[in-house]
C-alpha positions in Angstrom: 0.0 0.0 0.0 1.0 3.6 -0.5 1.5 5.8 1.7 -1.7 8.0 0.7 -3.6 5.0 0.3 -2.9 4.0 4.0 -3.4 8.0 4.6 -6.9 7.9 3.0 -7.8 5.1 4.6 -7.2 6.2 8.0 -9.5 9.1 7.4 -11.9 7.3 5.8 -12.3 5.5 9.6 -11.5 8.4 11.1 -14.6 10.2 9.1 -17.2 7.0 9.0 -16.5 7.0 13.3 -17.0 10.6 13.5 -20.5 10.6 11.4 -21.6 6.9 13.6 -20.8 9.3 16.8 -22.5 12.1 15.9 -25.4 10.3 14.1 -26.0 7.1 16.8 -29.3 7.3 19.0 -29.5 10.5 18.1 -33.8 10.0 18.1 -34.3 12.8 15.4 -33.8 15.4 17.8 -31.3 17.0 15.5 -31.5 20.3 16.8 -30.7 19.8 20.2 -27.9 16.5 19.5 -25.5 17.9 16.8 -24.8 21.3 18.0 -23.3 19.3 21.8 -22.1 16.5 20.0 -20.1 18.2 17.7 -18.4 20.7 20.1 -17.5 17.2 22.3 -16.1 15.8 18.8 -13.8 19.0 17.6 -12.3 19.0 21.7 -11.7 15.6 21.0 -10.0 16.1 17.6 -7.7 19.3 18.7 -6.9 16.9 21.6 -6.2 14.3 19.7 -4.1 16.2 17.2 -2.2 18.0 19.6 -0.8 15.1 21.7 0.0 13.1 18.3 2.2 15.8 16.9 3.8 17.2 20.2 4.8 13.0 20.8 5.9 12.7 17.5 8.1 15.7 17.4 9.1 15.4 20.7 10.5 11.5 19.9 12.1 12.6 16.7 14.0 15.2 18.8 15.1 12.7 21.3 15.5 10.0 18.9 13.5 7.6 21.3 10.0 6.3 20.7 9.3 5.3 24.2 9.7 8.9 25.7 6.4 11.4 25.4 6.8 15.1 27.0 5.5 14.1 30.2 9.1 13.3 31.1 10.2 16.5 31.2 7.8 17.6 33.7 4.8 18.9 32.0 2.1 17.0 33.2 3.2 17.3 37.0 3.4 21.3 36.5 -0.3 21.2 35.1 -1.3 19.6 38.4 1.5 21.6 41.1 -0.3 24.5 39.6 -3.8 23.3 39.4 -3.2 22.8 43.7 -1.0 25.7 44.8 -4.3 28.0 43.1 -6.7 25.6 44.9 -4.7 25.6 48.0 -4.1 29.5 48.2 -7.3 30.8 47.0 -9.9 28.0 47.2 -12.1 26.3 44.1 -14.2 29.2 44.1 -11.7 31.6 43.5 -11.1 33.7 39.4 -8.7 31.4 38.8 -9.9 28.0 39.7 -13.6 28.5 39.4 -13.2 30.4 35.5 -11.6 27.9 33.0 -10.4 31.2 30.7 -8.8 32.5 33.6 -7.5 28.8 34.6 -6.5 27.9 30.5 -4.3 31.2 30.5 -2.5 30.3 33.7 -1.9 27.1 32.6 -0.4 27.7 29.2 1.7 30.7 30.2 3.1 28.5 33.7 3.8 25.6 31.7 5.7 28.1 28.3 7.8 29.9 30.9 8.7 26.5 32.7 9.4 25.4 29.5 12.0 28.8 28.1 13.4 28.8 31.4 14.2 25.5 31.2 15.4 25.5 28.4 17.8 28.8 28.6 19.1 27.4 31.2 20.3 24.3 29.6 21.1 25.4 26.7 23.6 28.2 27.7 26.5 26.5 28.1 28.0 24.4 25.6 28.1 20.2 26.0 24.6 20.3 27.5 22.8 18.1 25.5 19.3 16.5 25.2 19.6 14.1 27.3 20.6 16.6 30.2 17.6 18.0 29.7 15.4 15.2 29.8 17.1 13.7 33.3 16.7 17.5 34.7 13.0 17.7 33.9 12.4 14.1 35.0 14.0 15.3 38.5 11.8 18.7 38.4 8.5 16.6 37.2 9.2 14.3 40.3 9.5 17.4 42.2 6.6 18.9 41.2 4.4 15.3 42.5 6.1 15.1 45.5 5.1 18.8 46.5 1.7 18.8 45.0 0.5 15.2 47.2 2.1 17.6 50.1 -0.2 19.9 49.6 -3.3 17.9 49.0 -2.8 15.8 52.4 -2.8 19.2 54.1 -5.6 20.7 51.4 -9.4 20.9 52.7 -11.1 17.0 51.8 -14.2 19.2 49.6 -11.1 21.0 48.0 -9.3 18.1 47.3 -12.5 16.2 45.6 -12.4 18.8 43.5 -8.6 18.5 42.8 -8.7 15.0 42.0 -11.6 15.8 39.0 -8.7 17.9 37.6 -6.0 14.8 37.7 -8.1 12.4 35.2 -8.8 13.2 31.8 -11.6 13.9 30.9 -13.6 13.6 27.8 -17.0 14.5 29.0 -16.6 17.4 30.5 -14.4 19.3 28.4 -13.7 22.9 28.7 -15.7 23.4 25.5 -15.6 27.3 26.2 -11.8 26.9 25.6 -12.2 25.7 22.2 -11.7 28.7 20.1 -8.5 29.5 21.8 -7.6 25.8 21.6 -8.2 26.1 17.7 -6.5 29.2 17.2 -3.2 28.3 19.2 -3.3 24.8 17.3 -3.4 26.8 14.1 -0.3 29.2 14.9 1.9 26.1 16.2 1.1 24.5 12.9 1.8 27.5 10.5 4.5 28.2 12.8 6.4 24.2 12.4 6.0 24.4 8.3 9.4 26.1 8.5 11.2 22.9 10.7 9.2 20.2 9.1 12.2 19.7 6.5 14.7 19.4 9.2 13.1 16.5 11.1 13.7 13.9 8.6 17.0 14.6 9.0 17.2 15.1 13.0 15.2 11.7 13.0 18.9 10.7 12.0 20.7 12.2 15.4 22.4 15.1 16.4 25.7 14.4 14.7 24.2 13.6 11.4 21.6 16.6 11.5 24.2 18.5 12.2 26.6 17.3 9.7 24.1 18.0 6.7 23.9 21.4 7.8 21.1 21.9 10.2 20.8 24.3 12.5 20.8 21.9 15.2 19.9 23.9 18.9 18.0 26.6 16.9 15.4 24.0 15.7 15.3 21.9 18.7 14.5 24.5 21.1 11.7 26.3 19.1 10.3 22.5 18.5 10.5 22.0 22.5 8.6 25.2 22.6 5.8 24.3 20.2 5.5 21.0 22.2 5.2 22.6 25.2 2.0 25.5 24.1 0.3 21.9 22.1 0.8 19.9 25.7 -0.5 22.5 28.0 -3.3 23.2 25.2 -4.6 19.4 25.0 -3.8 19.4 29.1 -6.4 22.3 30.0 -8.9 20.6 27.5 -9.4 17.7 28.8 -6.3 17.1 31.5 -3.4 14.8 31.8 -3.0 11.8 29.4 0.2 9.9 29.5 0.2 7.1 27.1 -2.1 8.2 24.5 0.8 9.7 22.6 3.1 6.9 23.3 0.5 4.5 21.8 -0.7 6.5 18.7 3.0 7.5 17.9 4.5 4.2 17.5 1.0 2.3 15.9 1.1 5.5 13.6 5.5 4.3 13.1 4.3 0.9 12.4 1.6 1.3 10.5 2.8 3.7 8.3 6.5 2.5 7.7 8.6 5.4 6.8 10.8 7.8 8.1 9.5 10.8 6.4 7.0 12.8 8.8 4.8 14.3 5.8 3.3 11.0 6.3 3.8 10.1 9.8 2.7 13.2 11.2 -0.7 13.2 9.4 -1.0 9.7 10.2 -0.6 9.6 13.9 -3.5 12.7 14.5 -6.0 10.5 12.4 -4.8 7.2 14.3 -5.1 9.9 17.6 -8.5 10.6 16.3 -9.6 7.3 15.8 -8.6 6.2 19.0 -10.3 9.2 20.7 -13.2 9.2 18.8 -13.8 5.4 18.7 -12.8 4.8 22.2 -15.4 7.5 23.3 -18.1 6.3 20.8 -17.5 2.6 23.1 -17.6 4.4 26.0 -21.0 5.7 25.8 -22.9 3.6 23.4 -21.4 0.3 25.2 -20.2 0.6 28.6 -22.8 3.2 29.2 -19.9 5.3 31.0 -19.4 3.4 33.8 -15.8 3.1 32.6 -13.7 6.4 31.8 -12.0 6.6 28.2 -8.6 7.8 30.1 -8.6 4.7 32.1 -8.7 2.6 28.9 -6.4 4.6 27.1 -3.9 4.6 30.5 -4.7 0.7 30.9 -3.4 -0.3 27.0 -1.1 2.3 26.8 1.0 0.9 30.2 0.9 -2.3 28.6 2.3 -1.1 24.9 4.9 0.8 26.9 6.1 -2.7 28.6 5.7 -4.4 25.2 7.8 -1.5 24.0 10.3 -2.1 27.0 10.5 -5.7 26.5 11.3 -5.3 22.9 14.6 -3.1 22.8 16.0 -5.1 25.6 15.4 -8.0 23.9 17.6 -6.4 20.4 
């Protein structure tokens, strides 16, 4: 098969489960079911797209398809800052209680975590990638530690609360958010078209990118950044999902069988979709809710990641 032929015929599922979700017991009450199913179906897409691309880049970058951003911290910022606002100024308070308010603090904490981060391990020379991962994997268990500190000492209504904020979500989604959701989406995107060439070749390593002539620490840390806005994007939508792009990354590697990311990027947001959107559409037509969608995706995901695991230590 070619690779627009496997392309097509991922959105052709992606497209067929979007209609059958929109579509299924909807009892004729058109009116009322397509205008709230299909502001649930576009935060699922954005979410969906975001955390297939930000994986994707982010595993090119390291050259490792078993990391996801999550390691540097990302996720366990979203929830430190998530408590220290519930902790200080209560669940009624601006900026707990009004998701605008809540979405802006989340995306410019987690961008200036990010730069800071960043500068500072990118100043001096020999400070690699790597560096930068084991640093963020020391600040992201930082963050955990300090955040169940404060929600043992945190008031218990406060903290039920807190704990709807920790599991993603995709039935209550901050649907109010979606505009800015679609709009920052759209500027990352415009924004990559001018490092998509390079990532082919940075796929290859740092030596070898760097070798052909690209501008190695230039791309990398405007990718980082751009991974960063699409993490804490996806994160205020719905909240924290760790495996979802470890599993649609490497299916989306697999299924697609290149190294060229004009293909695999496209293919891992429709496999993303597919995932989201089927998962969802099983969720409520099947299991009649009584199992949450991040729990699934958690649940296979943890066991890819082992299969994953077992696999390169076994070549």
């Amino acid at each position: 098969m070619t690779f627009r032929f496997k392309l097509s015929l991922l959105g052709i599922i992606a497209a067929g489960l979007t209609v059958a979700f929109l579509t299924v017991h909807a009892g004729g009450n058109w009116d009322y079911i397509l205008p709230r199913r299909g502001v649930k179906i576009l935060s699922i897409i954005l979410t969906g797209a975001a955390i297939a691309l930000s994986t994707v880049w982010f595993q090119t970058i390291t050259n490792n398809r078993i990391l996801t951003p999550s390691i540097i911290g990302l996720d366990a910022l979203y929830m430190l800052m998530q408590t220290v606002v519930i902790f200080l100024f209560g669940s009624k308070s601006v900026l707990a209680a009004n998701v605008n308010a809540n979405f802006a603090l989340s995306v410019v904490g987690m961008m200036l975590f990010s730069l800071l981060l960043f500068k500072l391990l990118f100043k001096r020379e020999g400070r690699n990638l790597y560096f930068l991962l084991l640093v963020g994997l020391i600040l992201g268990t930082f963050f955990s530690s300090f955040t169940t500190f404060m929600e043992v000492l945190i008031d218990p209504n406060e903290f039920a609360i807190l704990q709807s904020r920790s599991f993603a979500s995709f039935n209550n989604v901050n649907t109010k958010l979606l505009l800015v959701a679609i709009v920052g989406i759209a500027v990352v995107l415009i924004y990559s078209m001018k490092f998509i060439k390079y990532l082919d070749v940075i796929s290859l390593g740092k030596e070898h990118a760097v070798n052909l002539g690209v501008p190695y620490e230039y791309v990398v840390k405007r990718i980082l950044l751009l991974i960063a806005v699409l993490v804490s994007i996806a994160t205020a939508l719905v909240g924290p999902v760790t495996f979802l792009g470890l599993l649609v990354a490497n299916l989306s590697y697999q299924f697609m069988k290149t190294y060229r990311h004009r293909y695999l990027l496209p293919g891992a947001m429709l496999i993303s979709v597919i995932a989201l959107v089927g998962g969802q559409l099983i969720v409520e037509r099947i299991f009649t809710f009584s199992t949450p969608l991040s729990v699934i995706i958690n649940f296979v995901g943890g066991v890819y990641f082992l299969y994953l695991l077992l696999r390169e230590n076994k070549s």
